[in-house]
KOLMI-422526 format. One record per residue (C-alpha): x, y, z. Coordinates in pm, 1 decimal, m for minus. Layout:
<recs>
x->X	y->Y	z->Z;
...
</recs>
This chain:
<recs>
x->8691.9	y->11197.3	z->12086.8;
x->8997.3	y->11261.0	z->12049.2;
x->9261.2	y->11374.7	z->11725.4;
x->9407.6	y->11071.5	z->11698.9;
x->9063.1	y->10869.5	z->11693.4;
x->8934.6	y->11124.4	z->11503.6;
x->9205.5	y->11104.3	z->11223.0;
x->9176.4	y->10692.6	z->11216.0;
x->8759.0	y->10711.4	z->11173.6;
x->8879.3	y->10960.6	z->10844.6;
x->9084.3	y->10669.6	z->10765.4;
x->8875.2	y->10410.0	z->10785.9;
x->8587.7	y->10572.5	z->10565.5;
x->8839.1	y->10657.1	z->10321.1;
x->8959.6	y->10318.5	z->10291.5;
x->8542.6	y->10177.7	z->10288.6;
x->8546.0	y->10416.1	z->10015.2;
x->8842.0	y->10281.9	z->9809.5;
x->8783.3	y->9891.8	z->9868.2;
x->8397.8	y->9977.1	z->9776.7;
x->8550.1	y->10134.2	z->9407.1;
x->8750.8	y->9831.4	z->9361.2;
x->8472.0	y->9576.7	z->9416.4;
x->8235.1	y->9749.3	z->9224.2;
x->8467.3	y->9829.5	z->8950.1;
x->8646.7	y->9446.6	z->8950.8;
x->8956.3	y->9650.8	z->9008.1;
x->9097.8	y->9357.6	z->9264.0;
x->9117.8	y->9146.2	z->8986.4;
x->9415.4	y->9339.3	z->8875.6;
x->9550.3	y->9475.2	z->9139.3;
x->9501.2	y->9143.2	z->9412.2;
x->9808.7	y->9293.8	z->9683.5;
x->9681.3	y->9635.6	z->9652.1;
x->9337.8	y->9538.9	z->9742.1;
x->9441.9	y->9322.4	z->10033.7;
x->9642.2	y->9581.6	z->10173.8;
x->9357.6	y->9781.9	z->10176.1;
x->9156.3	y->9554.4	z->10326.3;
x->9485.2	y->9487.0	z->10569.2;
x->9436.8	y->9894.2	z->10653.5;
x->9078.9	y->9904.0	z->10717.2;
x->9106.6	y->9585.1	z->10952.9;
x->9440.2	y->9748.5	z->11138.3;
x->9217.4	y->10052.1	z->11169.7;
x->8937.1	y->9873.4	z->11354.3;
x->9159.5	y->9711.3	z->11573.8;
x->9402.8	y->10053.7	z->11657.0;
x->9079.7	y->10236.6	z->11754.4;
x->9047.9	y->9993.9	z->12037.0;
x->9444.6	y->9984.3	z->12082.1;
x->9455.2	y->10364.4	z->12150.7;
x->9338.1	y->10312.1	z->12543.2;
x->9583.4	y->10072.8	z->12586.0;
x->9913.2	y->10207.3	z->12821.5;
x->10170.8	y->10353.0	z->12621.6;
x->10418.1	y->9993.3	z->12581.4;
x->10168.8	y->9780.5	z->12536.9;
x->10000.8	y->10054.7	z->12218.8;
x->10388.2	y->10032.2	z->12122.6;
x->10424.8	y->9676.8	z->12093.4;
x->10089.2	y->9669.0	z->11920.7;
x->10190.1	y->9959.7	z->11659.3;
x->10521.8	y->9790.1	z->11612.9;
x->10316.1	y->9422.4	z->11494.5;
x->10122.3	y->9663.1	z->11266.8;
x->10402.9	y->9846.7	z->11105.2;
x->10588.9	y->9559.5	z->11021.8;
x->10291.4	y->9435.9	z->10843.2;
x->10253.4	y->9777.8	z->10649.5;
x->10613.8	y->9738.8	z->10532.9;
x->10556.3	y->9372.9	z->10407.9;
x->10263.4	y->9465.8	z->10228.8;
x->10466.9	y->9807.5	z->10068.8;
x->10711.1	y->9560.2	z->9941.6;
x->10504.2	y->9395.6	z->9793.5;
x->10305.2	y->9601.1	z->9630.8;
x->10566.9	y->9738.1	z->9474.4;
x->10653.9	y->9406.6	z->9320.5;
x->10321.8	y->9353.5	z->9193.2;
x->10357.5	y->9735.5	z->9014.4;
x->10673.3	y->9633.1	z->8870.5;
x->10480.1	y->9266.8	z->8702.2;
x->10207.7	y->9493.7	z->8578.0;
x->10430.7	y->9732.5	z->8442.7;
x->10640.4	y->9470.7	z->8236.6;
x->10258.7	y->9337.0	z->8129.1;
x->10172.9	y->9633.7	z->8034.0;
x->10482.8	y->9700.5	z->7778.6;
x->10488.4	y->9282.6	z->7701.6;
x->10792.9	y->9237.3	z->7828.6;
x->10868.0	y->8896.7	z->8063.0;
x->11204.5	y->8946.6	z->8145.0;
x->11217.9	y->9154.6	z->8490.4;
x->11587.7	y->9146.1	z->8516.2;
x->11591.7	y->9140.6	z->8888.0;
x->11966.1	y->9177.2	z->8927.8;
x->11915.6	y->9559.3	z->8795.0;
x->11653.0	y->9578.2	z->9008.2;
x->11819.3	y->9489.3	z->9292.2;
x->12172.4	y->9683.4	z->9236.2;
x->11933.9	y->10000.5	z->9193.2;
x->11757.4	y->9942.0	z->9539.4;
x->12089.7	y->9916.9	z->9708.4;
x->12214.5	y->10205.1	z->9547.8;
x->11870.8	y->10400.3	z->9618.8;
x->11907.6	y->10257.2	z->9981.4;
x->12227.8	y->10416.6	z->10062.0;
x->12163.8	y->10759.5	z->9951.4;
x->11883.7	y->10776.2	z->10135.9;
x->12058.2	y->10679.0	z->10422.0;
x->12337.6	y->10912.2	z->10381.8;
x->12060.3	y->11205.5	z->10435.8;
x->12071.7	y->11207.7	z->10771.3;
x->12262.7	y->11167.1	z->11064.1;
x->12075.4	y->10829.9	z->11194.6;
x->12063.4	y->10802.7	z->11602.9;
x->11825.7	y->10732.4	z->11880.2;
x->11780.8	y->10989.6	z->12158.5;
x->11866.1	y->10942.1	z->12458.0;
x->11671.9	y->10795.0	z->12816.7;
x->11449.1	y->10550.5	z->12603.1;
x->11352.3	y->10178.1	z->12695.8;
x->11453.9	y->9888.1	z->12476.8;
x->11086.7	y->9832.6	z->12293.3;
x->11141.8	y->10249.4	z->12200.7;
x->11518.1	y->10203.4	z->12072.3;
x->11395.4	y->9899.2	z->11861.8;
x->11086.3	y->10060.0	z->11706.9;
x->11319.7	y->10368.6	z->11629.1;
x->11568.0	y->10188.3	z->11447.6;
x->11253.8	y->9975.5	z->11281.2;
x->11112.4	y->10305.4	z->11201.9;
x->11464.2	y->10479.2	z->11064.4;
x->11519.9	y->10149.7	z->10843.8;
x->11211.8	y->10108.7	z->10679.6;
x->11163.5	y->10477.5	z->10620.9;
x->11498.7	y->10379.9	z->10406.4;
x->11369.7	y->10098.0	z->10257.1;
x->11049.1	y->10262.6	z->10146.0;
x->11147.4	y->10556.6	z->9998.5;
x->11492.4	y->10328.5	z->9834.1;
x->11241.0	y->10048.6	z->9716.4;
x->11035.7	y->10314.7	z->9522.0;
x->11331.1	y->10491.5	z->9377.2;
x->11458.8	y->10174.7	z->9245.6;
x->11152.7	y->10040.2	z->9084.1;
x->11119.6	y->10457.3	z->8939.2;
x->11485.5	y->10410.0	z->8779.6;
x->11452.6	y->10069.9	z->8660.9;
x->11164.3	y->10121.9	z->8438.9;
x->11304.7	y->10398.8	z->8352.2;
x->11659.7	y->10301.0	z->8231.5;
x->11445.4	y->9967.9	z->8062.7;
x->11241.3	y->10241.3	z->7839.8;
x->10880.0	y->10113.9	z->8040.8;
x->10604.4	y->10299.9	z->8023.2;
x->10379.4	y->10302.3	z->8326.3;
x->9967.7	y->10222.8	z->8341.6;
x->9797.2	y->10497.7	z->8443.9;
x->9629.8	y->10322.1	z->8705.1;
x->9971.3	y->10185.8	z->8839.0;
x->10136.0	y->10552.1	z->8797.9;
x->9884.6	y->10681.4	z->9035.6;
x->9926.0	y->10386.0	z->9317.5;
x->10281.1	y->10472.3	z->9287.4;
x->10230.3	y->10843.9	z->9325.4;
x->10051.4	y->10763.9	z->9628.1;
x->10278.6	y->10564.6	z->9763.4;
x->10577.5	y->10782.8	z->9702.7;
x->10389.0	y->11080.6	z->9865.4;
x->10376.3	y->10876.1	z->10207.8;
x->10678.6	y->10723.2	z->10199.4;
x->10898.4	y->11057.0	z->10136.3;
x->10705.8	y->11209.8	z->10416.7;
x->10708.7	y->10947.5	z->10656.5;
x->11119.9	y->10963.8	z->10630.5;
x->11090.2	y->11301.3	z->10695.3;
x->10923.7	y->11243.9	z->11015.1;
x->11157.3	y->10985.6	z->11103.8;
x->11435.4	y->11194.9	z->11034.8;
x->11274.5	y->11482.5	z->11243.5;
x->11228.1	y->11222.0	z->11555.0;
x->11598.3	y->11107.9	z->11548.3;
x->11693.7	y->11479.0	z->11611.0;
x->11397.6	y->11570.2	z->11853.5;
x->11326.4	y->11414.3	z->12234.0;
x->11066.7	y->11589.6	z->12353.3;
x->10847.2	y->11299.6	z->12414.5;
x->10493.4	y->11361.5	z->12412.3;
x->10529.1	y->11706.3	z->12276.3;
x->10659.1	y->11573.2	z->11906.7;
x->10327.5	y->11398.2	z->11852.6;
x->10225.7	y->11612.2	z->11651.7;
x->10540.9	y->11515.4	z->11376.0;
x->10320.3	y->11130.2	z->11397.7;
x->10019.1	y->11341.6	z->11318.6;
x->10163.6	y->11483.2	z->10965.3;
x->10304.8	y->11159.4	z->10890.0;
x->9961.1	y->11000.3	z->10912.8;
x->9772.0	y->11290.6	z->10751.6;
x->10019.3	y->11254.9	z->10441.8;
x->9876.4	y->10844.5	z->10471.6;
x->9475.6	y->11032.7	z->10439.3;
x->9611.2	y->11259.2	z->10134.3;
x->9687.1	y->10926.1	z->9957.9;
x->9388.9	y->10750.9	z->10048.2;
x->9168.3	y->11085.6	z->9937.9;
x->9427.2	y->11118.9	z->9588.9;
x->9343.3	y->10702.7	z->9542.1;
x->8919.5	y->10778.2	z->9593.2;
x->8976.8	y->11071.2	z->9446.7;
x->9125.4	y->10895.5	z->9118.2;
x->8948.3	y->10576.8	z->9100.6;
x->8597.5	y->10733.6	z->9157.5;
x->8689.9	y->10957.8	z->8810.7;
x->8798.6	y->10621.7	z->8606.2;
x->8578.4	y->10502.8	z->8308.5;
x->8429.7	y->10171.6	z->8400.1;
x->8418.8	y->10094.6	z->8042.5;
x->8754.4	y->10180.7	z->7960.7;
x->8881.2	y->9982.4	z->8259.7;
x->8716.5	y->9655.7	z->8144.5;
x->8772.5	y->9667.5	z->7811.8;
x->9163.1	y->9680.2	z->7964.5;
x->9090.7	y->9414.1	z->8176.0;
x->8990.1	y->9218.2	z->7892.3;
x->9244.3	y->9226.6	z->7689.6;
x->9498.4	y->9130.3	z->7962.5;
x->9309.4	y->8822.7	z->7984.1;
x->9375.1	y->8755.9	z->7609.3;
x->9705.3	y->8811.6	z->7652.0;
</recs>
């Protein structure tokens, strides 16, 4: 077996884990994008396992399908954090214009953090996933920012439950640019696996954080929450 299989079984029993808290805690209910991007994860997971033996541009093409969908998901998760956010406080206005203006802003500073290229003597399929990879590393990081600063400049106070998904989130997402970042100044082919390594340990310290968190919840507290959003 080897690290990279080895890392993805972690993965996948981390996610079993997580999806088994939510179902038996009727977290889903609340969190319905969350929960299928878990599921989304665990199903990827299955699938990469078997992916992993495939030659190196067809595993590419494959990871690139699978990104994209990781990014989609992201995006919106981070919409359905910013709904339950405005639930929690009882506001309905989202003011998406704000939201918006602070994403592009968030969007170019990250981007002005490094010198963006693509090395040199790679195919097509590697110079498109590395500018995929370089602008959704961006977009990540600049989507979080901009939901951070817009409930912050609207005086809204997060759930705890959303404030840890978040954290989460924001863990991988910082760390995942940096890797990106390191690849656009590194060509050493095989040898800078190990930089794809980190980034997808950082994805196991959220999934363990998540577990970690969820497992510790009151089941009581979290239903008597859940019933009073219904009321509302």
């Amino acid at each position: 077996m080897t690290l990279d299989s080895a890392i993805l079984l972690v993965g996948m029993g981390l996610l079993a884990a997580l999806l088994a808290i939510f179902v038996s805690r009727r977290i889903y209910r609340t969190l319905p994008v969350f929960f299928s991007f878990l599921i989304w994860c665990l199903c990827s997971g299955l699938v990469m396992v078997q992916a992993l033996r495939l030659p190196p541009h067809l595993y590419l093409r494959f990871f690139l399908v699978n990104m994209i969908g990781d990014d989609l998901f992201l995006l919106a998760i981070l919409f359905e954090l910013g709904r339950r956010i405005l639930r929690h406080n009882r506001k309905t206005q989202a003011r998406l214009f704000l939201a918006f203006l602070l994403f592009v802003l968030a969007a170019v500073l990250v981007s002005s953090l490094a010198n963006w290229m693509i090395p040199p003597h790679t195919t097509p399929l590697e110079k498109f996933y590395m500018v995929l990879s370089q602008a959704f590393a961006i977009v990540r990081v600049a989507a979080i920012l901009a939901l951070v600063w817009w409930s912050s400049l609207r005086s809204l106070r997060w759930p705890n439950r959303e404030l840890q998904i978040a954290t989460g989130l924001g863990f991988y997402a910082v760390v995942a640019l940096a890797a990106v970042i390191a690849h656009t100044h590194l060509s050493n082919g095989a040898k800078d696996h190990w930089i794809d390594q980190i980034q997808v340990l950082s994805y196991l310290g959220a999934l363990s954080y998540w577990v970690l968190y969820f497992a510790k919840n009151e089941p009581k507290i979290e239903n008597s929450v859940h019933k009073q959003e219904i009321f509302c």
